[in-house]
C-alpha positions as CSV (number, residue, x, y, z in Angstrom):
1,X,-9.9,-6.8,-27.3
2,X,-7.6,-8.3,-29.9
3,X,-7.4,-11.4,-27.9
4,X,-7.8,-12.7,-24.2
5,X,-5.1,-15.7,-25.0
6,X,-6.1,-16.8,-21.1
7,X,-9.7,-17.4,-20.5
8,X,-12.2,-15.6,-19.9
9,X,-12.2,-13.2,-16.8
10,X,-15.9,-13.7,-16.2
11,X,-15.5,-11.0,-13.6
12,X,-19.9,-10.0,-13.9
13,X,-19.4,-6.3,-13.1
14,X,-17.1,-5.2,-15.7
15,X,-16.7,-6.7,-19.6
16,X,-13.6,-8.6,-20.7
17,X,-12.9,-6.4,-23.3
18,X,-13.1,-3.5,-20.7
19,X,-10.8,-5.0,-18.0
20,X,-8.6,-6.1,-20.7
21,X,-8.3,-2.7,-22.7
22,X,-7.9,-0.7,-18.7
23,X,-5.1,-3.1,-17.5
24,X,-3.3,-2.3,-20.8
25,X,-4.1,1.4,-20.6
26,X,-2.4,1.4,-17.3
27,X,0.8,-1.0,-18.3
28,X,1.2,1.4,-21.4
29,X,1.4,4.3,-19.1
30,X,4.5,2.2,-17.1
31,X,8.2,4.2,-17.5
32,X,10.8,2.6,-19.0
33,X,13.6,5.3,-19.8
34,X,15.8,8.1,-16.8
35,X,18.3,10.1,-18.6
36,X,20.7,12.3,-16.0
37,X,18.1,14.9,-16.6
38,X,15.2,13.5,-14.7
39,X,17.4,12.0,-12.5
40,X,18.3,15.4,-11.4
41,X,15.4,16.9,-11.4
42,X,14.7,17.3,-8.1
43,X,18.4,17.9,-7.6
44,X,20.3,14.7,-6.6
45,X,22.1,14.3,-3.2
46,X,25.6,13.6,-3.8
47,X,25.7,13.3,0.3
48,X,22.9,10.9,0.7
49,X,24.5,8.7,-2.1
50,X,28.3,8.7,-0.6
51,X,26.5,7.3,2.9
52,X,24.6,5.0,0.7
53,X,27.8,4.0,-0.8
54,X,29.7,3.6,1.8
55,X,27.1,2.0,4.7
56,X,25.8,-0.3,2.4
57,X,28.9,-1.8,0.8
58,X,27.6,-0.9,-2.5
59,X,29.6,0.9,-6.0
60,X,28.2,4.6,-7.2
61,X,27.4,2.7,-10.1
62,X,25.2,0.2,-8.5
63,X,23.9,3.3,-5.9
64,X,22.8,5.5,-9.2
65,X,21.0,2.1,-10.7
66,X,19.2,1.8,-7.2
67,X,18.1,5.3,-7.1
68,X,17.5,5.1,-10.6
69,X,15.0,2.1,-10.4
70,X,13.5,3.9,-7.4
71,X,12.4,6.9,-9.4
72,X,11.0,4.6,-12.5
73,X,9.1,2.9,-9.4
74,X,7.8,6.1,-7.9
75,X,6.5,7.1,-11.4
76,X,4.7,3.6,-11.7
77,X,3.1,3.8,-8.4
78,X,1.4,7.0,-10.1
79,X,-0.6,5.1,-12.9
80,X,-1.0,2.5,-9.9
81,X,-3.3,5.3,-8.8
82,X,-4.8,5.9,-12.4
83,X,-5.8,2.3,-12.4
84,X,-7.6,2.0,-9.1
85,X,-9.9,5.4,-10.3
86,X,-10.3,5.0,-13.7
87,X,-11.7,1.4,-13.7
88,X,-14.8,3.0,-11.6
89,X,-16.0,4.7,-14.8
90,X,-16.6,1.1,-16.2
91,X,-18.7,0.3,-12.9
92,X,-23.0,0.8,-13.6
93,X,-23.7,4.1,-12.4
94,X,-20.0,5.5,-11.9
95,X,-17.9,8.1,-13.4
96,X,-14.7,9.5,-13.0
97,X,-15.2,13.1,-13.1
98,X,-12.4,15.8,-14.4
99,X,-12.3,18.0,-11.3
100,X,-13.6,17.7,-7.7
101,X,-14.0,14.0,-6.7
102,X,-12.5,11.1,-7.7
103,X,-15.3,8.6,-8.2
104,X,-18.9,9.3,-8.2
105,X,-22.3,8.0,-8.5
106,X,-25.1,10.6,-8.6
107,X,-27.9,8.4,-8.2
108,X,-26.9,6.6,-4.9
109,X,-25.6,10.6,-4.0
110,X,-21.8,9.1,-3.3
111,X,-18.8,11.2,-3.5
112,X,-15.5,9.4,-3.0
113,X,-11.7,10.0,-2.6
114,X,-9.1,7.0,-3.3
115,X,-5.7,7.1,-1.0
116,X,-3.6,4.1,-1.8
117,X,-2.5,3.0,1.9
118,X,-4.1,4.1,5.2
119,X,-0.8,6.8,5.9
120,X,-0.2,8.0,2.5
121,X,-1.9,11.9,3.7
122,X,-0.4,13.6,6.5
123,X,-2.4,15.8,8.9
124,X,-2.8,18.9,6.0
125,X,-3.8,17.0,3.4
126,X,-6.3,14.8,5.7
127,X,-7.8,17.9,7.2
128,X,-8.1,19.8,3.8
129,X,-9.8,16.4,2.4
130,X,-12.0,16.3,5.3
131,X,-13.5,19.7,5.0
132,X,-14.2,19.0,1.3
133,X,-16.1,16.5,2.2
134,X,-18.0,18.5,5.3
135,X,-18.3,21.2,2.3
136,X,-20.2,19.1,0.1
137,X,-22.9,17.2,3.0
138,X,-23.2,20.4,4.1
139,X,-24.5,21.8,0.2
140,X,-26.0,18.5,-0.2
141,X,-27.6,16.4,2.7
142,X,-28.3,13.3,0.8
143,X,-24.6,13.1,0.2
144,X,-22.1,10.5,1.4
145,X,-18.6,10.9,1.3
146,X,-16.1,8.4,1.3
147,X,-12.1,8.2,1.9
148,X,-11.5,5.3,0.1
149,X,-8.3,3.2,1.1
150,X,-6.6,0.8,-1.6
151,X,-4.6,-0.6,1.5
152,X,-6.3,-0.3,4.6
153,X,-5.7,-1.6,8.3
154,X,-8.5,-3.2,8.2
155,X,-11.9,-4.4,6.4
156,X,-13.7,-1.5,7.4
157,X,-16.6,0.9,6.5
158,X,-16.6,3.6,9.6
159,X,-17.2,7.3,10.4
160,X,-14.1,9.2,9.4
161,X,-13.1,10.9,12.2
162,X,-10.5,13.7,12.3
163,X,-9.1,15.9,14.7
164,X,-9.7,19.5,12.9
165,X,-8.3,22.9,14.9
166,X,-7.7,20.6,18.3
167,X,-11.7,19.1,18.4
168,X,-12.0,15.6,17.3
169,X,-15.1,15.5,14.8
170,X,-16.7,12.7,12.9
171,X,-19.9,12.5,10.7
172,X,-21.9,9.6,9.7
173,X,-22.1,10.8,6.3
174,X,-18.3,11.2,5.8
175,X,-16.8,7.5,6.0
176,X,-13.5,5.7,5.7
177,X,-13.8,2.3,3.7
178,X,-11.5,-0.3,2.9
179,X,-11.2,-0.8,-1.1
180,X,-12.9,-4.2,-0.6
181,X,-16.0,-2.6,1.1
182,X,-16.1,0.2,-1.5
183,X,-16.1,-2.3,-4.6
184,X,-19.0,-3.8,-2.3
185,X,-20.9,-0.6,-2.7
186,X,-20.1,-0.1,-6.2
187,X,-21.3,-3.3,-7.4
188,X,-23.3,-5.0,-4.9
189,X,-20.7,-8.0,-4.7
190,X,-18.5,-8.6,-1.3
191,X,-16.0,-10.7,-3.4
192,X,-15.5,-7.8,-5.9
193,X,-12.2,-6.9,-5.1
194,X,-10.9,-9.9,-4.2
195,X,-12.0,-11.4,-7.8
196,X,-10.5,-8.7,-9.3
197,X,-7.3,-9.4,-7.6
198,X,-7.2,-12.7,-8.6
199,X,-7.5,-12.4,-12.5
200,X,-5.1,-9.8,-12.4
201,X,-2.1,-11.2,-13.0
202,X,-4.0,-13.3,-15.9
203,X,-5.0,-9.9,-17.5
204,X,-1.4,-8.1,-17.1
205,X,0.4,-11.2,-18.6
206,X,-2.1,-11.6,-21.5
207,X,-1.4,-7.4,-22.0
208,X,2.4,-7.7,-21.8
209,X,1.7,-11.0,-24.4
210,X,0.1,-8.4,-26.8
211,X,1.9,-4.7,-26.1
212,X,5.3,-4.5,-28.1
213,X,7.2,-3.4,-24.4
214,X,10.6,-1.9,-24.5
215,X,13.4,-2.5,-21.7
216,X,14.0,-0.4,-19.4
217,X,17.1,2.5,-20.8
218,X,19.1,4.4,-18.3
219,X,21.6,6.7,-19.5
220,X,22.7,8.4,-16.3
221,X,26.1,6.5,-15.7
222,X,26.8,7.2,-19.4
223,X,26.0,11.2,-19.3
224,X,27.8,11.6,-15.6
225,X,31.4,9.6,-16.9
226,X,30.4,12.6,-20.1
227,X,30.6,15.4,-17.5
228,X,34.2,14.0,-15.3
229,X,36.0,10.5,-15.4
230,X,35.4,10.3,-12.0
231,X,31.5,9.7,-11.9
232,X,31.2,10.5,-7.8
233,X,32.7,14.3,-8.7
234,X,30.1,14.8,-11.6
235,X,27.5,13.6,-8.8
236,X,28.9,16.4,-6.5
237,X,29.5,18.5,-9.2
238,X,25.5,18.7,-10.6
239,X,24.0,20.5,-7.5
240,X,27.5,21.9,-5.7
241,X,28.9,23.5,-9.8
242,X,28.5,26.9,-8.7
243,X,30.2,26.6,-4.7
244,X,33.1,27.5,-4.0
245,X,35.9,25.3,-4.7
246,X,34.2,22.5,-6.1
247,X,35.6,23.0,-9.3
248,X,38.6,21.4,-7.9
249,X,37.4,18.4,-5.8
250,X,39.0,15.2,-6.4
251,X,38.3,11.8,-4.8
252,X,41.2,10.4,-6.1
């Protein structure tokens, strides 16, 4: 680490330098550009954006930086993810494995999945992670499996239990633990998380003193006014271009 210009984290179960170096792993990964391009790229709706518009009182201008700003933030909430995993690979006995699960630690036979918040899966993706987990107690019965919540309802570390083709199952050995419980089990300290927590914003502003950080560059208003002068047709114009008629639409 070229420098902690705070003091020292101190945090016991993972090294300065390590803390340090992941936080600015992380911040490095953070967007700062949107060109028309990726704003598109799940095709923009030109409806969506005229309610917008309209109910909220706002300019298309203002609505594309919103929606713009939206996306950057979606793509952040991504390497949100990469931080909560990766930092396990710094834990004693941990490692962040390629494929299969997200964490593991081989000696203590625990096999977990991160989810940021307790309602990010819906009912497919809970039921498919679920029978992962069933797959691998069943292949190994010294295994524990965890779903491991970043946000949870509560401070808890409870049988998972899961309604799978109509029957309501549950397992001892598949649980669902809060992230404060899971750093618990991962380095033997009920504080863990919570002292992580609170040098955070220490480490992030000692990372942001040191990376060289652009500004944030959004050239969508600039290409759309390139397509028509009148930026609301060149946002109907980029998915509606080949219907019928819309060649001709003015707002005007």
């Amino acid at each position: 680490m070229s420098a902690t210009k705070s003091e020292a984290y101190g945090l016991g179960f993972i090294t300065d330098e390590q803390l340090f170096e992941h936080v600015k792993d992380t911040v490095l990964k953070y967007r700062f550009k949107i060109n028309l391009s990726q704003f598109n790229k799940n095709l923009l709706d030109p409806i969506k954006l005229t309610f917008d518009s309209k109910i909220y009182g706002k300019t298309i201008p203002e609505i594309i930086e919103s929606e713009s700003i939206r996306q950057i933030d979606k793509s952040n909430t991504n390497h949100i993810g990469y931080f909560h995993q990766n930092i396990f690979k710094f834990f004693d006995g941990w490692e962040v494995p390629e494929q299969g699960f997200d964490t593991i630690n081989s000696e203590l036979n625990i096999y977990a999945e991160l989810k940021n918040k307790h309602n990010t899966m819906n009912s497919a993706s809970s039921q498919k992670t679920y029978m992962k987990m069933q797959n691998k107690i069943v292949r190994d019965d010294k295994a524990v499996c965890y779903l491991v919540e970043v946000i949870a309802k509560n401070s808890q570390d409870i049988p998972w239990a899961i309604s799978l083709d109509g029957e309501k199952i549950s397992h001892k050995n598949i649980r669902r633990v809060s992230m404060d419980k899971f750093y618990e089990i991962a380095t033997g300290d009920a504080h863990a998380f919570k002292k992580l927590c609170q040098v955070l914003p220490r480490v992030i502003d000692d990372v942001v003193a040191e990376a060289k950080l652009g500004k944030i560059e959004n050239t969508v208003f600039t290409e759309l006014e390139n397509i028509s002068d009148d930026v609301l047709k060149s946002i109907y114009l980029l998915p509606f271009e080949q219907y019928e008629g819309f060649d001709e639409i003015n707002f005007s």
